[in-house]
C-alpha positions in Angstrom: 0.0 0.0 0.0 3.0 2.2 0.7 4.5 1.7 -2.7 1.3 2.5 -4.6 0.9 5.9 -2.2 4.2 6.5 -3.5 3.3 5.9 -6.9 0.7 7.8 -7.3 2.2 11.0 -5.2 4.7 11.3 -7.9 2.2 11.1 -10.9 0.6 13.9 -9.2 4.2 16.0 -9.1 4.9 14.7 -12.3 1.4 15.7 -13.8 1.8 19.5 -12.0 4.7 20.4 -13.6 4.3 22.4 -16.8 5.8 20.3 -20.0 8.9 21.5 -21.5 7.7 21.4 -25.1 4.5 24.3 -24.2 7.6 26.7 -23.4 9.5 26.6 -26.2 10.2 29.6 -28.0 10.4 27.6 -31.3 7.4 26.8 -32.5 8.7 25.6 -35.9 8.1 22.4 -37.3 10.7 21.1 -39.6 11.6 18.9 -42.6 14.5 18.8 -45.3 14.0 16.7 -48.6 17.2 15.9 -50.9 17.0 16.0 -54.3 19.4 15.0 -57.6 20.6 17.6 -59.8 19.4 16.9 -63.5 22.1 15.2 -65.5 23.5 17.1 -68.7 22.3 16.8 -71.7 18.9 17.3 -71.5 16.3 19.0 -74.2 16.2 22.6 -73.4 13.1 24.0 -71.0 12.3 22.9 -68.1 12.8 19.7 -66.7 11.7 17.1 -63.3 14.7 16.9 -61.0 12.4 15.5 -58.6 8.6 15.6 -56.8 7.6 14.6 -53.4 4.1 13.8 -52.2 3.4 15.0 -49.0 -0.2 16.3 -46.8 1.0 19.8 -48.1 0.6 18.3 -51.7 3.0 17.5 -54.8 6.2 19.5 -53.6 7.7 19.1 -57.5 11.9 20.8 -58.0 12.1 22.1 -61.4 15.3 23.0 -63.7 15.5 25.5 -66.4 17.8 23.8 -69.0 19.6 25.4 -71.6 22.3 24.1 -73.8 21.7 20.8 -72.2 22.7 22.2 -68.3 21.1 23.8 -65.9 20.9 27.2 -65.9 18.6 27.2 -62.7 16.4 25.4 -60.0 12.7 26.5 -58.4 10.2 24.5 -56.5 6.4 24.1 -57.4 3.6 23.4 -55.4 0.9 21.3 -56.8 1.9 22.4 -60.3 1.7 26.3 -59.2 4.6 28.5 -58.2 5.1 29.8 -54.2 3.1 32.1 -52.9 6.1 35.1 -51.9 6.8 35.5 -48.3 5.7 38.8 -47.1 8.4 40.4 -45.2 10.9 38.6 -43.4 11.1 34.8 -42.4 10.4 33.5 -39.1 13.6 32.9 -36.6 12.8 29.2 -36.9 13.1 29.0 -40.3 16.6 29.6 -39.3 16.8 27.4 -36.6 15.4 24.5 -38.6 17.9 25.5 -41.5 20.6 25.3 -39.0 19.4 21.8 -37.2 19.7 20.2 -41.0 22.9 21.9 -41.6 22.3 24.7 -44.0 23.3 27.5 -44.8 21.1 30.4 -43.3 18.0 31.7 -45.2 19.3 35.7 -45.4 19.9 36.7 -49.2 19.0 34.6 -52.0 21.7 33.2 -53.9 22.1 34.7 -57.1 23.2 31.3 -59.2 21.0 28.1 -57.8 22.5 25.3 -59.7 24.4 22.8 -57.8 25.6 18.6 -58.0 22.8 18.3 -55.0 19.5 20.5 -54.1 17.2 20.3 -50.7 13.4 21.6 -49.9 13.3 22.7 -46.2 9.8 23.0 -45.3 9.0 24.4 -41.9 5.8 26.0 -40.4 4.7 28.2 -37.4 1.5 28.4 -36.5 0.3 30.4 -39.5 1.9 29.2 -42.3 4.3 26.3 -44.3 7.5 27.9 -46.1 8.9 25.7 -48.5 13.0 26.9 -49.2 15.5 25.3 -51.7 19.2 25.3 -51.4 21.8 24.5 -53.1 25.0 22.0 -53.1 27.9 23.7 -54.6 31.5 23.8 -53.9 31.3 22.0 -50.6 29.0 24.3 -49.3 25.0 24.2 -49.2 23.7 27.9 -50.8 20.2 29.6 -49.9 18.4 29.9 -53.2 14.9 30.7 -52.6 11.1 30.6 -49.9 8.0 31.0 -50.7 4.5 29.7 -48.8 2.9 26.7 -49.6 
């Protein structure tokens, strides 16, 4: 009888203290999906370097190919570009671009080609930003957000 007034006293602490996940100050979700850059040689326009079905719909990674390369990389959702962010991102955009080792989401790269490319979707409460970056030169470049 001891042991289960024992028991059930700590449940009751246990249940009293206020969880550790209601006080963080990030309230981002957060996701990265890798890609393959297209190989060369392809017709000119632009081509599939990848989709992804998700509950946000048919993420799709597009390349604008010229000459047979890449000239440039953009993501579509459900076969319509991003909405534009209005003003700035969220800080845990950041923080989520930082826990999957990325570069940080300030300027857009002005080149987005690269051997390797990643979607970054996080959310807050309001809203799911989608981002792509870039592989090049042993370092992962910002390229682009928009909302979902």
């Amino acid at each position: 009888m001891l042991r289960f007034a024992a028991f059930a006293a700590s449940l009751l602490v246990l249940s009293a203290m206020p969880d550790a996940r209601a006080d963080s100050s990030d309230p981002t979700g957060c996701a990265a999906l890798a890609f393959r850059a297209v190989g060369p040689g392809l017709a000119d326009g632009e081509q599939d370097a990848g989709f992804y079905k998700s509950h946000l719909g048919k993420i799709e990674v597009l390349a604008v190919v010229k000459s047979g390369a890449a000239q440039n990389y953009f993501v579509q959702m459900n076969g319509k570009a991003l909405a534009p962010v209005p003003g700035d991102l969220p800080g845990g955009i950041a923080s989520c671009a930082k826990a999957k080792r990325l570069a940080p989401p300030s300027s857009p790269d002005s080149v987005c080609t690269g051997d390797r490319l990643v979607v970054l979707i996080g959310h807050d409460s309001e809203r799911h930003y989608v981002l792509l970056y870039v592989h090049r030169g042993n370092v992962w470049h910002f390229c682009s957000a928009g909302i979902a």
